[in-house]
N, C-alpha and C positions, 0 to 999 in steps of 0.2 A: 361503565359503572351505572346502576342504577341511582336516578333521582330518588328515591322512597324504597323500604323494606317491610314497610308491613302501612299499610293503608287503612281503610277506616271508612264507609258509604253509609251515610243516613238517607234512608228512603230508596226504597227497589223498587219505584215506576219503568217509565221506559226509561229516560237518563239515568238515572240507577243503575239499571240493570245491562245495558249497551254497555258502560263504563267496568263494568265488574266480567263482564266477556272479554270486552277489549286489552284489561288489565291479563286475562287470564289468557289471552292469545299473546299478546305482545313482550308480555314482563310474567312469565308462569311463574318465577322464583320468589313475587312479593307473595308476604302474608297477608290475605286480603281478610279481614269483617266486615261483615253488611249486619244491619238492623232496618226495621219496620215499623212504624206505629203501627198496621195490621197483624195480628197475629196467622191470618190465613195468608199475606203476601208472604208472612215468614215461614213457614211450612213449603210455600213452592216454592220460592227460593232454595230450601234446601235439598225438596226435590230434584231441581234443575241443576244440584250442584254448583251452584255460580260464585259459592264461594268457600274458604277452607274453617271460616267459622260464621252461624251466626246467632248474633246474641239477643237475648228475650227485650233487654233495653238501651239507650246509647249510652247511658253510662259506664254499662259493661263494654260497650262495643271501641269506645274509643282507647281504652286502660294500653300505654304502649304505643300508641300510633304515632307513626314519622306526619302523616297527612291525615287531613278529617275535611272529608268530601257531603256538604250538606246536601242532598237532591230531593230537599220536598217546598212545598210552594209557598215562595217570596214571603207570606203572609203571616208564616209557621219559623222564620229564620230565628230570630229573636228566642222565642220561647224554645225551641227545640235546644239551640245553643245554650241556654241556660242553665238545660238539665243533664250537658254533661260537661261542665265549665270547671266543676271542683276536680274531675277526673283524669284532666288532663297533664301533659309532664311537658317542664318546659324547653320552649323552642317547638312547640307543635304548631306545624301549617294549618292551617282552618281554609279552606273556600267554599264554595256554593258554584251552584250551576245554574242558576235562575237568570230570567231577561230582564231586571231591575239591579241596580246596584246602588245606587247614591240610600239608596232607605237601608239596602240589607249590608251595607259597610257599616251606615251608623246603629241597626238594632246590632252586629256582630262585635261592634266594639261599646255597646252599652251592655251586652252579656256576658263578654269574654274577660278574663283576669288578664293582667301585666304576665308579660315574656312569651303572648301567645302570638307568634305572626297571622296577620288577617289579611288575605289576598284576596278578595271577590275574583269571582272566574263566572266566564257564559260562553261555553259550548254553541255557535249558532247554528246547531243542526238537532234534528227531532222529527218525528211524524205526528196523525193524530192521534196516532192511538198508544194505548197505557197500559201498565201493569207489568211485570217482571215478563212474561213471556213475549210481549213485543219486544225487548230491545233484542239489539245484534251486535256483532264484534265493531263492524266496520263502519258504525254509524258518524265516527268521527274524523274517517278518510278522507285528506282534502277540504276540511272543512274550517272555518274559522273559531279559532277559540279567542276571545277576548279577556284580558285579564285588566283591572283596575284595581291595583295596590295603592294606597294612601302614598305610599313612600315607596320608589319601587329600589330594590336591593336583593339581596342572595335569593332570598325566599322566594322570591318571584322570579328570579331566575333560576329554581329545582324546579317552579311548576313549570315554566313555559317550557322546561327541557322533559317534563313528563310527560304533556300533552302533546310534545312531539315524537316522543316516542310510541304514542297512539295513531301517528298522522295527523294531527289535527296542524292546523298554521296558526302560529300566536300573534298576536298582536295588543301591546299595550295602549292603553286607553284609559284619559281621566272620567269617572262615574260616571258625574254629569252628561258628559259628553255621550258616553255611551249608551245613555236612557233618551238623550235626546234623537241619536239615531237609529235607535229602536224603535221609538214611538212609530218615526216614517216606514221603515223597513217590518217591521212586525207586528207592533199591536197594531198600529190603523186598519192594516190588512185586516187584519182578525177580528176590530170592533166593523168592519164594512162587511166583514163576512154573515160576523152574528145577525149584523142588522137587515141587510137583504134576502136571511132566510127566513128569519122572522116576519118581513112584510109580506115574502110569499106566501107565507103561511097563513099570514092574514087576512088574505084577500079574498073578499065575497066571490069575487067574478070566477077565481079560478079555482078549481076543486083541488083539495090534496093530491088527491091519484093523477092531475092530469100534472100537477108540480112533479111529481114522481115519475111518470110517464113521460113526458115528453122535456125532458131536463136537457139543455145541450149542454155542451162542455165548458163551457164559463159559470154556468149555476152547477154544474157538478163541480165544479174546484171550489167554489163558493161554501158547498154544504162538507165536504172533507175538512176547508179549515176549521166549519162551525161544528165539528163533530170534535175538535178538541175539548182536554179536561175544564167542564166549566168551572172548577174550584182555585185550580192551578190559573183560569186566566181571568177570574173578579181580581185574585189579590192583583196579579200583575197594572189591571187599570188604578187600582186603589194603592196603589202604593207607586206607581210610576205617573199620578194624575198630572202635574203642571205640564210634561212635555209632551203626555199626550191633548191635552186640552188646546195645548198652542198646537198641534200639527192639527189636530180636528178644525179649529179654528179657520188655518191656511186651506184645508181641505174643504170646507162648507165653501168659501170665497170661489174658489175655483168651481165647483161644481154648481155654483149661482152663474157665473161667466158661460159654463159649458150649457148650462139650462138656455138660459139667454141667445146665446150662438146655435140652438136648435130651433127655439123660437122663432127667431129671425132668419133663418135662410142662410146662415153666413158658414157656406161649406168650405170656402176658403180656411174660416179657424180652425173647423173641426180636424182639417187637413192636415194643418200646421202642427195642431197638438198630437194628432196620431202617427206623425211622421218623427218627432222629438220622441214619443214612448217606445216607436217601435225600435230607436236607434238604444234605448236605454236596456232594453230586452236584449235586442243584440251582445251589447258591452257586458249584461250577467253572463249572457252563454258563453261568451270567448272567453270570463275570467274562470268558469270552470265551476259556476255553485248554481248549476241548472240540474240536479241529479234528480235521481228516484226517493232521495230522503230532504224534501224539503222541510223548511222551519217553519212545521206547522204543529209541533206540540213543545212543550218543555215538561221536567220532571212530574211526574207523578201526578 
């Protein structure tokens, strides 16, 4: 039996749009709606057929829906939810797919009316790149979905059984907790991405073409995560700040320690520390979230 019969996608980036595949692979008998704040995203969306209706706004899009799948950035949760708040019928699931939760639980339930369940949801799969024609069916195979319900009960138990009906692997998780080990796992990556290409780029001594040119493959992973949506990842730091400010924190410490242990000769540390990461690389690739689609973009 299916979890949901007619769904409901706000915003057709690449989460968007992977989810409205994957719905159309997996579950072809849901009624799926997508909407766009772009009117050109919405025209190729209907191009690509990736769904059986889509509406000019969300307030049209949601009228009906068992589920209302938010997927545009952290930043936009609140207001988007706003404008389709009156149109909703009660007992409707509401989540999001954004890598913040503790803010976008509290703007979803400062927007949303009484009898509407609010399940924060994060997909942690994605690439860099955006727009309705990036995503793919199978982006959520194997992959971790994280859900943080306030109160967890039925509703979160339709979605965890709908995201497994995607493949994806659920696991519940209080907000907090969940922004706190993102901040390690995915924005630091991404604010150490930003910032390392930006000082390359900075640099008197070495020319653009030769950063472009002679890139090895730790600066080329560097410049694909920095190539994700910069819009989708300001809100992320701005609206996820305290847990990322505390892990930047523990990160500058450490990386004063690593400064210092080069300075000084002390290849014994450098050893110790390289021998601890290389075992923790290890233990990603055995769990199985070493793929071709790492978490290097989110929605739109």
């Amino acid at each position: 039996m299916l979890p949901f019969k007619r769904v409901t996608i706000i915003g057709m980036g690449l989460i968007g749009s992977s989810l409205a595949r994957a719905i159309k692979a997996d579950m072809p008998t849901v009624h799926l709606c997508v909407t766009d704040g772009d009117a050109a995203v919405r025209e190729r969306v209907r191009e690509l057929g990736l769904a059986d209706d889509v509406a000019d706004h969300c307030g049209a899009a949601v009228v009906d829906a068992e589920l209302v799948v938010l997927a545009v950035p952290v930043g936009a949760m609140g207001a988007v939810a706003a404008e389709f708040a009156s149109e909703l019928a009660p007992g409707v699931i509401v989540t999001d797919v954004g890598s913040v939760k503790a803010k976008v639980l509290a703007d979803l339930k400062a927007a949303l009316p009484e009898g509407v369940d609010i399940v924060p949801g994060h997909p942690v799969a994605g690439t860099e790149k955006s727009g309705p024609d990036a995503g793919f069916a199978s982006l959520f195979k194997g992959r971790w979905c994280i859900l943080t319900p306030e109160t967890p009960g039925p509703a979160s138990e339709k979605l965890a059984a709908f995201w497994t009906r995607l493949g994806a692997k659920v696991e519940l998780m209080d907000a907090a907790h969940h922004d706190r080990v993102l901040a390690v796992t995915s924005h630091l990556p991404h604010l150490i991405a930003y910032s390392i290409v930006g000082t390359a780029s900075d640099l008197e001594t070495v020319t653009r073409s030769e950063v472009i040119k002679y890139s090895a493959g730790g600066f080329r992973d560097f410049t694909r995560i920095a190539a994700s949506d910069p819009v989708m990842w300001r809100d992320v730091f701005l609206n996820n700040r305290e847990a990322v400010l505390e892990i930047l924190g523990r990160f500058t410490e450490d990386l004063v320690a690593l400064q210092r242990a080069i300075r000084w000769g002390d290849g014994e540390a450098l050893e110790t520390l390289f021998t601890r990461t290389r075992a923790i690389r290890r233990s990603i690739v055995d769990e199985g979230q070493d793929t071709d689609t790492p978490d290097f973009g989110r929605p739109h």
